[in-house]
C-alpha positions as CSV (number, residue, x, y, z in Angstrom):
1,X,0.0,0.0,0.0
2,X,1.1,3.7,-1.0
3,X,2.3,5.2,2.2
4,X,0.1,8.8,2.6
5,X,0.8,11.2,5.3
6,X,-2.1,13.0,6.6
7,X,-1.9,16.1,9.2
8,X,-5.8,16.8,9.6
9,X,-6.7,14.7,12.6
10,X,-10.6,15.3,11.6
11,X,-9.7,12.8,8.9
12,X,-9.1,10.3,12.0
13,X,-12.4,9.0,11.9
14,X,-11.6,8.1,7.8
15,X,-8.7,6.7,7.7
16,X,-9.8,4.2,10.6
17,X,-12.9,3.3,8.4
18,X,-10.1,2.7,6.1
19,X,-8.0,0.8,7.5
20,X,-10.8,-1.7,8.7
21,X,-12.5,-1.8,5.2
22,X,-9.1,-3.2,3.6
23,X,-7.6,-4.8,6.7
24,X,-11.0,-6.7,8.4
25,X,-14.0,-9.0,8.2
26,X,-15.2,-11.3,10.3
27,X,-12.8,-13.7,10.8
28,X,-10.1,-10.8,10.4
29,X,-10.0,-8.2,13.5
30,X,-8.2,-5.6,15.0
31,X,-7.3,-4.6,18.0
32,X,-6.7,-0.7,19.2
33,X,-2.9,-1.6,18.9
34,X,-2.6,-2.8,15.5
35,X,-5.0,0.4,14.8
36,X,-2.2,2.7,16.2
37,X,0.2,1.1,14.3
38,X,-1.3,1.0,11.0
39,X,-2.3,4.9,11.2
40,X,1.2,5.3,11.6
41,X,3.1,3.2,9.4
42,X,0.2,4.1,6.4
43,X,-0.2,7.7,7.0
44,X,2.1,8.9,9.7
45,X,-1.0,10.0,11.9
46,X,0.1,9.2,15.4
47,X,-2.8,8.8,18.1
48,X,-3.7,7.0,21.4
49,X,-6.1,4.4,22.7
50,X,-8.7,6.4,23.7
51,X,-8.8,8.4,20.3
52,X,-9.2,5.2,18.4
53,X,-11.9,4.5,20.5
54,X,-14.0,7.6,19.8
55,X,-13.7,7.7,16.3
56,X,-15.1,4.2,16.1
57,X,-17.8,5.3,18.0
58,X,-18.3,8.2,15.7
59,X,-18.2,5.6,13.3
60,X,-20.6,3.6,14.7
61,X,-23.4,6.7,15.2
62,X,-22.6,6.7,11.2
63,X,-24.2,3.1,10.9
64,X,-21.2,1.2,10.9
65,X,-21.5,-2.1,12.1
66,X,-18.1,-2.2,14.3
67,X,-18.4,-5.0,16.8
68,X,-16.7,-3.4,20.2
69,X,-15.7,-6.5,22.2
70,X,-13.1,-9.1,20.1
71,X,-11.3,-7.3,18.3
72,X,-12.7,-4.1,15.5
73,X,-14.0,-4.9,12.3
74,X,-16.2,-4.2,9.3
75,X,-19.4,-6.2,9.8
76,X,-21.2,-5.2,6.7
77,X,-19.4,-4.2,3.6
78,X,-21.3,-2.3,0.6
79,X,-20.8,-5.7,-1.0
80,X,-20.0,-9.1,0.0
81,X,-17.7,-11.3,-1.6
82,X,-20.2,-13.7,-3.1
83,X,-21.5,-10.2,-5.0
84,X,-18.3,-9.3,-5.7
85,X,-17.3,-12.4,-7.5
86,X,-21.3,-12.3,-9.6
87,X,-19.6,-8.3,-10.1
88,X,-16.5,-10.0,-11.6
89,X,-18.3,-12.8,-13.6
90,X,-20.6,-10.3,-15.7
91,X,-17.3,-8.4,-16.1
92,X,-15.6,-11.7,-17.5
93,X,-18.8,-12.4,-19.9
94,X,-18.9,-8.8,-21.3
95,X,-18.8,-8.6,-25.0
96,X,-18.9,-5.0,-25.6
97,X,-15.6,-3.9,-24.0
98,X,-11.7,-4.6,-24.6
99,X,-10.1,-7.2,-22.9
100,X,-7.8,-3.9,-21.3
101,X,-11.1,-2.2,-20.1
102,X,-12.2,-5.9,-18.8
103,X,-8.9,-5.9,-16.6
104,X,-9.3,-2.4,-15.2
105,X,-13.0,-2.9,-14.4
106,X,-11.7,-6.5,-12.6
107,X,-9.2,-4.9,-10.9
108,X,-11.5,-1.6,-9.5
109,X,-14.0,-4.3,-8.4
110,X,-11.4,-6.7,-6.5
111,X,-10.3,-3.4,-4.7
112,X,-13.8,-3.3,-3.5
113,X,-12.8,-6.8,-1.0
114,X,-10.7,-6.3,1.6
115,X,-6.8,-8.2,1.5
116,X,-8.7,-11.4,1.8
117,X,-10.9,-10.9,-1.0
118,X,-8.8,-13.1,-3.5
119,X,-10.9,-13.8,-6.3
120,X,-10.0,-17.5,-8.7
121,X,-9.6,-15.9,-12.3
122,X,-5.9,-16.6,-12.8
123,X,-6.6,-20.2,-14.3
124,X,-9.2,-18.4,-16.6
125,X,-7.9,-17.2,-20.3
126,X,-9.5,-15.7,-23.0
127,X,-12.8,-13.9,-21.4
128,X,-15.9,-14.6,-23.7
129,X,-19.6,-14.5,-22.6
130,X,-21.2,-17.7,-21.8
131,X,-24.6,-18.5,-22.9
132,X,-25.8,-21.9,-21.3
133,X,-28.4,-21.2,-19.1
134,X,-27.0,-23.2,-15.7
135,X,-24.1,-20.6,-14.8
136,X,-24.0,-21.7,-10.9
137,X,-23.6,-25.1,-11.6
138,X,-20.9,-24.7,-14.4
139,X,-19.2,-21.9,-11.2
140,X,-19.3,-24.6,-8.7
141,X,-17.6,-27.1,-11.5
142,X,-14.9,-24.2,-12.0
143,X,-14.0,-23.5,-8.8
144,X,-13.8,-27.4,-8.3
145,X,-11.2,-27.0,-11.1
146,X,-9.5,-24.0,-10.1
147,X,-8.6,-25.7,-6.8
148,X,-7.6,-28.7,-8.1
149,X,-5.1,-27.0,-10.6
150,X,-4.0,-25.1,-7.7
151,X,-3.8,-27.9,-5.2
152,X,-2.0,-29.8,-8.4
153,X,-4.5,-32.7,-8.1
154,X,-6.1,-35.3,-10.3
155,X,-9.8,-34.8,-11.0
156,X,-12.1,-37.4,-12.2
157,X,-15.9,-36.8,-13.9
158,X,-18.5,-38.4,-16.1
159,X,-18.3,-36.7,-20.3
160,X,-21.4,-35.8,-21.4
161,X,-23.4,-35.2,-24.7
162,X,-26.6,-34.6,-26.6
163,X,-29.2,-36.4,-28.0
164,X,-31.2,-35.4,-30.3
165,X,-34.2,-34.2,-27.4
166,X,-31.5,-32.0,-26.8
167,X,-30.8,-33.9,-23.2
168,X,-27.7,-34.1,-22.0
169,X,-26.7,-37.9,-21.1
170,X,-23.5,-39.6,-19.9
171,X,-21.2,-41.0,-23.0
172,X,-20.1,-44.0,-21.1
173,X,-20.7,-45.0,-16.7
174,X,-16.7,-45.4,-16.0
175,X,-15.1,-41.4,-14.9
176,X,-12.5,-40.3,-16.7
177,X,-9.5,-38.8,-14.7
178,X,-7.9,-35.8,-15.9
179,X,-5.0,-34.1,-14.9
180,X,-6.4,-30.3,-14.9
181,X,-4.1,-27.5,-16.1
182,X,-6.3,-24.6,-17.4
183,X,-9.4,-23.0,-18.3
184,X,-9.8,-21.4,-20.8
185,X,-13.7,-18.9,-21.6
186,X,-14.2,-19.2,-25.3
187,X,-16.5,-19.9,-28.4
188,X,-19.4,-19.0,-25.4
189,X,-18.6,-22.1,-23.8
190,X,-15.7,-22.8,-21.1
191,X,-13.4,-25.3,-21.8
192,X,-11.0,-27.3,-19.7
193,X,-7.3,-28.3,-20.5
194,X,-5.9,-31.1,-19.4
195,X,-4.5,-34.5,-19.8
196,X,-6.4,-37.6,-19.2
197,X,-4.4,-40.7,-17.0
198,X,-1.8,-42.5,-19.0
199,X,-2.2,-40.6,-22.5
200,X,0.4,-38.7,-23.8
201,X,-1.3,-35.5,-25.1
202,X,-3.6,-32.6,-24.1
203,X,-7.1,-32.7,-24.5
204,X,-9.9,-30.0,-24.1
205,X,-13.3,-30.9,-22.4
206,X,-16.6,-28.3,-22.3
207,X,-17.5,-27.6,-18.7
208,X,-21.0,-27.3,-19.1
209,X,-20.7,-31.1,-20.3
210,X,-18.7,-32.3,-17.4
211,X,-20.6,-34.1,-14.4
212,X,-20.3,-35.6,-10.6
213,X,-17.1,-33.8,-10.8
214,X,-14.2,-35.3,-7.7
215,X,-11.4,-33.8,-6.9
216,X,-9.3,-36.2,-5.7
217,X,-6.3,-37.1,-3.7
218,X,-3.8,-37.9,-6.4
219,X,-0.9,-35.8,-7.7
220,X,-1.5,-34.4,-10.9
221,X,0.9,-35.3,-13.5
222,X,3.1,-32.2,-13.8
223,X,2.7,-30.9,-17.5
224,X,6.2,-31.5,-17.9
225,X,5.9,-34.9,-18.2
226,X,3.7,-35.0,-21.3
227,X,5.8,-35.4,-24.2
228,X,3.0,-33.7,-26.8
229,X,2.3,-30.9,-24.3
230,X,1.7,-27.6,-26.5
231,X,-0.6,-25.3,-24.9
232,X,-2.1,-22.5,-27.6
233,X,-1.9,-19.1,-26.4
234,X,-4.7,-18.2,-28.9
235,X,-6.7,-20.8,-28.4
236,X,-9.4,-18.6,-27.2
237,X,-9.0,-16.6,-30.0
238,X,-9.1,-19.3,-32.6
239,X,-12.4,-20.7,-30.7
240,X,-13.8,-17.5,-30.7
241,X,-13.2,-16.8,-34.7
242,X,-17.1,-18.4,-35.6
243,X,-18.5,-15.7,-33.3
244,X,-17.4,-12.9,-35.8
245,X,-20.4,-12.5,-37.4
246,X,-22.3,-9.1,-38.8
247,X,-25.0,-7.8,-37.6
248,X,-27.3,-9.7,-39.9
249,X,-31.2,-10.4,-40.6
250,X,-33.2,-13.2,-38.3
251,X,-33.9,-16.1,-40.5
252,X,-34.9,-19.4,-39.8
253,X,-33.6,-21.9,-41.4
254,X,-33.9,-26.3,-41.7
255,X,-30.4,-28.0,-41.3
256,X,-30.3,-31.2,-41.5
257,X,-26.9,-32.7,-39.6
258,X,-25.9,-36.4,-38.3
259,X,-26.4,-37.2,-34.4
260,X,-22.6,-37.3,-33.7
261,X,-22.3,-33.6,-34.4
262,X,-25.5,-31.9,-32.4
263,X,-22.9,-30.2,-30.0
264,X,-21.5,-28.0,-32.5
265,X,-25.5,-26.7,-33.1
266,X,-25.8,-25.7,-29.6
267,X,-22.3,-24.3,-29.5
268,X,-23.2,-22.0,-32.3
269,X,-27.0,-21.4,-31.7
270,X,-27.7,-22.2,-28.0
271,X,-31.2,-23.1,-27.6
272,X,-32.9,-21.6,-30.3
273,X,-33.5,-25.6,-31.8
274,X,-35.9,-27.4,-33.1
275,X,-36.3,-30.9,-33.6
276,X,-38.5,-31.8,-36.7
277,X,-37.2,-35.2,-38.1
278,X,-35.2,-37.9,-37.4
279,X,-33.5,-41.3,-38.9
280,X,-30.8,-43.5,-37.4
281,X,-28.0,-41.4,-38.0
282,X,-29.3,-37.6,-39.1
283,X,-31.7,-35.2,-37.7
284,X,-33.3,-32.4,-39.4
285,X,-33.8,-29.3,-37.1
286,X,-35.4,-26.2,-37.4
287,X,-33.1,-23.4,-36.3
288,X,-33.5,-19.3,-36.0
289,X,-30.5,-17.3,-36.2
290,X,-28.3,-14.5,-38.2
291,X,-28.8,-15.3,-41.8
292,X,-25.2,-15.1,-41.8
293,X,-24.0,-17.0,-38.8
294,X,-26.2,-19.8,-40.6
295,X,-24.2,-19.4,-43.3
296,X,-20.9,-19.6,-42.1
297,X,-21.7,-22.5,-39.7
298,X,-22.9,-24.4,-43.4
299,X,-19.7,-23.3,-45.1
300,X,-17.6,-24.1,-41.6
301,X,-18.8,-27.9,-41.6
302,X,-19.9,-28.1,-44.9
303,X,-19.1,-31.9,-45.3
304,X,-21.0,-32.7,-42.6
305,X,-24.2,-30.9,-42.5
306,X,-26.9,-29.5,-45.2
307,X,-29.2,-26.6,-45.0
308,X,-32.5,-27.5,-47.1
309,X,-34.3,-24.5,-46.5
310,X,-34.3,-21.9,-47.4
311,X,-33.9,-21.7,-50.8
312,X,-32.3,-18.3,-50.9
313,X,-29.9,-19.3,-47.9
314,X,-29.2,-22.5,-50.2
315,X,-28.0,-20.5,-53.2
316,X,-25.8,-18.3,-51.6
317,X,-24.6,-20.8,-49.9
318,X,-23.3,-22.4,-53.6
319,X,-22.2,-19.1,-54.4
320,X,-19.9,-19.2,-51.8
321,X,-18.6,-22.6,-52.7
322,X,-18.5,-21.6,-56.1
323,X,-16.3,-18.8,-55.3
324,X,-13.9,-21.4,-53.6
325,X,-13.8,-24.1,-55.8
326,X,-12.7,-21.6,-58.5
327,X,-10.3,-20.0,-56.2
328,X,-8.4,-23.2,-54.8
329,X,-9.2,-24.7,-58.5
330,X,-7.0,-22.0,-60.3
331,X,-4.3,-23.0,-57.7
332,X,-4.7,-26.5,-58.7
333,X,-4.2,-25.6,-62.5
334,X,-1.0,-23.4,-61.6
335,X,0.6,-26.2,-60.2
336,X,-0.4,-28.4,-62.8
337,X,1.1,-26.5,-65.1
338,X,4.1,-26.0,-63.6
């Protein structure tokens, strides 16, 4: 803390409210002492007993909850720390602002918390919004994570997907154990990255489909050890490229896609999905989005999935894959040729 030197001792009365809103909480107090001490070293203000004790009874006739007996603390802050860290989250998930203006805004409201207000973000890279609709239970699974990575522990959960009700259901009854290394907020989704026991190589799971989540009592496997570790730094970035999209006309459109790949719809268009057919190994949904996001997602996995209506959607579509079959074609003949 910058050291301030004050002269005015009608400022006594603020600098102790001060001191107890950085310095206290309930399970943190003070005693007239440590007060004296603190005035001192923080602002040069030299005082006795009895003139600690009046200003925090000034304080008090101010509605200041000061307890007198055990020690002096703030009782009741402007905000607590659970609304401080549901301050920092809607920070974290803000679109409309810079990454810079996201940090100074984090910062401003982490100064709001006393010294023992240490919010969990450090694990967290690349801050995106998040769209699924069960944020406290995807918190809870992160801050199971978050102390995991920092205990260095194993973890062990049950992987997730969709079926075509859109319900999420367990891929196979055995956990799989995962030695957890970061988070990272992306693509609307967050994604953990880690290394599951006995592979070699990194692998990325969504948090929203992770389950019964353990942390357990095993060492994680130190990240050095992992001969094919290579952790992107733009991996949030890359992830995040699909949400670049103009500001575009509504549109609803049919896709029709194979069972394996229903994820990727509800990455892209959340829950705006409807189910109107379906065979052993396709479905064919209804779907209302940007005209061009729809566009881009049938281009994107265009080997994969088919949009069948509508028709106007479906020939610009062709135009587009017109445009690059003649682009990577003239390529093709160049080499030919030479």
């Amino acid at each position: 803390m910058e050291q301030i030197f004050v002269t005015d001792k009608r400022s006594l009365n603020m600098l102790i409210l001060q001191i107890l809103k950085e310095r206290t909480d309930k399970e943190h107090r003070l005693r007239q002492d440590d007060i004296i001490r603190l005035l001192e070293v923080n602002y040069d203000m030299k005082c006795d007993r009895r003139s600690v004790k009046n200003n925090i009874l000034s304080l008090l006739q101010f509605g200041y909850q000061i307890p007198l007996k055990g020690g002096y603390c703030l009782l009741e802050r402007e905000f607590t720390n659970d609304e401080l860290k549901t301050l920092i989250d809607g920070v974290e998930f803000l679109k409309s602002i810079s990454k810079t203006q996201k940090m100074r805004l984090l910062e401003k409201i982490i100064k709001m918390g006393n010294m023992y207000f240490k919010p969990k973000i450090k694990y967290i890279a690349g801050i995106e919004e998040i769209k699924n609709n069960d944020k406290s239970k995807i918190r809870e699974t992160i801050a199971l994570i978050d102390g995991a990575i920092e205990q260095r522990r194993q973890i062990k959960f049950i992987e997730c997907q969709y079926d075509s009700n859109f319900t999420l259901l367990p891929k196979t009854d055995e956990k799989t154990i995962v030695n957890p290394y970061q988070i990272f907020a992306a693509n609307e989704n967050y994604y953990l990255v880690g290394n599951i026991e006995n592979a070699e190589s990194i692998s990325y799971f969504r948090i929203d489909l992770i389950t019964d989540m353990e942390v357990l009592k095993s060492a994680a496997k130190s990240k050095m050890e992992i001969k094919k570790y290579r952790l992107p730094k733009n991996l949030a970035e890359n992830l995040s490229l699909r949400l670049a999209l103009k500001d575009d006309e509504e549109t609803e459109a049919k896709i029709k896609i194979p069972k394996s790949k229903i994820e990727i719809l509800l990455d892209w268009f959340g829950g705006n999905l409807e189910t109107v057919e379906e065979t052993e190994e396709n479905i064919i949904v209804l779907i209302k989005g940007k005209e061009e996001a729809i566009k881009r997602f049938a281009l994107f996995y265009g080997d994969s999935i088919e949009i069948l209506e509508p028709q106007n959607l479906r020939e610009k579509i062709l135009a587009s894959a017109e445009k690059m079959i003649k682009m990577y074609g003239v390529k093709c003949d160049a080499k030919t040729t030479s």
